[in-house]
C-alpha positions as CSV (number, residue, x, y, z in Angstrom):
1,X,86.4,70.0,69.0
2,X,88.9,72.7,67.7
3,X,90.9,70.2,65.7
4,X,87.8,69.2,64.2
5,X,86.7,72.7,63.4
6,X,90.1,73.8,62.4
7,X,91.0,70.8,59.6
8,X,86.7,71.5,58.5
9,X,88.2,74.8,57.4
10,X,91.6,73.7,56.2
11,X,89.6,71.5,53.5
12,X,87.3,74.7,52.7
13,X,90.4,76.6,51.4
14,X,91.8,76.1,48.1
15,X,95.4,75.9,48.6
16,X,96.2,74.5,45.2
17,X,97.4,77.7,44.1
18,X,101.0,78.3,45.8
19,X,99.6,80.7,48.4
20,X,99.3,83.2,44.8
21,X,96.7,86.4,44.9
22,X,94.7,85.7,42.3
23,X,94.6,89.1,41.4
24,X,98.0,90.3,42.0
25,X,100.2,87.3,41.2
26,X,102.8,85.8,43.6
27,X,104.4,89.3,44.0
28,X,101.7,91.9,45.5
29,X,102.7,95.0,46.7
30,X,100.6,94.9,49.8
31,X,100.0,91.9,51.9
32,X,98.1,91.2,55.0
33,X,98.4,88.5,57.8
34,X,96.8,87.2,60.5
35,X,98.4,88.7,63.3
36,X,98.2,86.0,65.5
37,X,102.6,85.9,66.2
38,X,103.9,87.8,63.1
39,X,103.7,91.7,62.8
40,X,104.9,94.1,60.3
41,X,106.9,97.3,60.6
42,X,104.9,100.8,60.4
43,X,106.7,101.6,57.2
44,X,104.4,99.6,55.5
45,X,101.5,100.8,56.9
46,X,99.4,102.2,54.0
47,X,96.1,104.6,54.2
48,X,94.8,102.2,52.1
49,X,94.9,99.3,54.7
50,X,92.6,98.7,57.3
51,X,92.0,95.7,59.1
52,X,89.5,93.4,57.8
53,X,87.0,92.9,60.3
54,X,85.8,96.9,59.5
55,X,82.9,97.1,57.6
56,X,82.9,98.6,54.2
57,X,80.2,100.8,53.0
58,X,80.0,98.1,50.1
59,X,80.0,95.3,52.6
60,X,77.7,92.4,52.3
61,X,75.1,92.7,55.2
62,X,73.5,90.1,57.2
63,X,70.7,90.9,59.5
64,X,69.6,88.0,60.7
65,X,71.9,86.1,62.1
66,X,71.3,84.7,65.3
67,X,74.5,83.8,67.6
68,X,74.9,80.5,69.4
69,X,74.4,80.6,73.2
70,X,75.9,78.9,75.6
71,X,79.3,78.3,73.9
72,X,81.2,78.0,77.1
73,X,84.7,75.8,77.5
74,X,83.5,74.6,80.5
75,X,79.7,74.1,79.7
76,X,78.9,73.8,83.8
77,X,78.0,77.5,85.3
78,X,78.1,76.0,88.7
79,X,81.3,74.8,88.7
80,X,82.6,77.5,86.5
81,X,81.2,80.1,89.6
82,X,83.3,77.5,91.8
83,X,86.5,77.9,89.7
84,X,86.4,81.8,89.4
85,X,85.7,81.7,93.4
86,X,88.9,79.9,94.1
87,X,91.1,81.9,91.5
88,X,89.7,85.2,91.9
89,X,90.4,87.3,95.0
90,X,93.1,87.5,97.4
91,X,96.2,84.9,97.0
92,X,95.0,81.4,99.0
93,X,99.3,81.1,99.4
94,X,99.7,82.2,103.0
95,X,102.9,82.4,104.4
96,X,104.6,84.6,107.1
97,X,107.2,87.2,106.1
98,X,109.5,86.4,108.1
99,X,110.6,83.1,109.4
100,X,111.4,84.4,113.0
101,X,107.7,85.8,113.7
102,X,106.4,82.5,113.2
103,X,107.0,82.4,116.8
104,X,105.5,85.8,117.7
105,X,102.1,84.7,116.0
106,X,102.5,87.3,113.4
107,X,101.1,85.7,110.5
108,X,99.1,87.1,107.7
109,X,95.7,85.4,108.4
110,X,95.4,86.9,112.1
111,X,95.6,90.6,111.0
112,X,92.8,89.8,109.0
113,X,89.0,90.3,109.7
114,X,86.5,87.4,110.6
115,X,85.3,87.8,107.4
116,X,87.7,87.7,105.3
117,X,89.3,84.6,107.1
118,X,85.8,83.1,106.2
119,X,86.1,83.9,102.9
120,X,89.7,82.5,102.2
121,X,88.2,79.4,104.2
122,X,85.5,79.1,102.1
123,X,87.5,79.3,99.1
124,X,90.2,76.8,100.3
125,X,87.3,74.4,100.8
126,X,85.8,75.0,97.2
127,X,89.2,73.3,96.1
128,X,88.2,69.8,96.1
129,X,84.9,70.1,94.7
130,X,86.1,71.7,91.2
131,X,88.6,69.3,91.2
132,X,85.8,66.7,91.3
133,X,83.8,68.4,88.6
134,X,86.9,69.2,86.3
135,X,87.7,65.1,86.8
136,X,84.2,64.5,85.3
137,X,85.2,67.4,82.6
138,X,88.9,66.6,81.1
139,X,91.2,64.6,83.6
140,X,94.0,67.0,81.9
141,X,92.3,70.1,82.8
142,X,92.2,68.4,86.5
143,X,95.7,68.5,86.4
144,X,96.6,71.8,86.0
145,X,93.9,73.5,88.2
146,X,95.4,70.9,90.6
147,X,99.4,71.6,89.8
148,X,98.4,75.3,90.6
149,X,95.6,76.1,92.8
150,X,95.2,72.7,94.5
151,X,95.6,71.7,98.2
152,X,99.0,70.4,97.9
153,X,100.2,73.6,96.0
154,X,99.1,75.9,98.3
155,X,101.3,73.7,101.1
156,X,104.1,74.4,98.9
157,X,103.8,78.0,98.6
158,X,103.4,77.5,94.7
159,X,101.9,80.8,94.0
160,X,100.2,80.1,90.4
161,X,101.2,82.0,87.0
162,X,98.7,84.6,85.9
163,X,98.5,82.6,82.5
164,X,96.9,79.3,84.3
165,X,94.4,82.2,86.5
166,X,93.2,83.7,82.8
167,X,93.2,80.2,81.1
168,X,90.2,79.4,83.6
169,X,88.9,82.4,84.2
């Protein structure tokens, strides 16, 4: 959908023109980006600049617009609930601190109150069922919720990158 959207756009601009202002010429004195991975220094910071989503008194106004509901990536609030209950609290990786109190029973889980061992159990058995929905989804997406916060990679200890938790989130 966002390639779609994106080359829609692409064919809206008129790019015949060599990137030129057609005010200004190929040579402005000011110019301004999107900022998406370039920057410029402050020393060309001007009064005169502001960024262009403020409104200018002379500003066209539109009063009715009505936004789009429901514009979700993952169009599914039910499983979208499921995926922000298995990525959101405590981490599910549980492993002792040290390999020698493995013996002495001192693991994390038993210092832990009944409910919050009920929690961490219910979120560890959440797991399969968003992995079921996100198969019905995108078989890609499946992969990395599975690669991170899956069954297997909790048994490895793969404790997931913050990246992958705000990518679902």
């Amino acid at each position: 959908m966002f390639r779609s959207v994106w080359f829609s756009y692409i064919q809206l601009q008129h790019l015949d023109m060599n990137l030129q202002c057609p005010t200004c010429g190929p040579i402005p004195q000011d110019t301004i980006w999107d900022g998406v991975t370039l920057a410029f220094s402050q020393k060309h910071l001007l009064p005169s600049l502001c960024p262009p989503m403020i409104s200018h008194e002379n500003s066209l106004r539109r009063d009715n617009v009505h936004y789009y509901s429901h514009l979700q990536w993952i169009p599914d609030q039910k499983l979208r609930k499921a995926i922000r209950k298995v990525i959101q609290g405590r981490s599910l990786v549980l492993q002792p601190d040290d390999e020698d109190d493995e013996a002495n029973d001192s693991q994390p889980w038993v210092n832990m109150t009944e409910r919050g061992q009920q929690d961490l159990l219910d979120r560890i058995e959440a797991i399969p069922g968003v992995q079921d929905g996100m198969s019905r989804l995108d078989k890609s997406l499946k992969d990395v919720f599975s690669a991170y916060f899956g069954i297997q990679a909790l048994g490895a200890g793969i404790e997931p990158p913050a990246v992958y938790c705000r990518l679902l989130i």
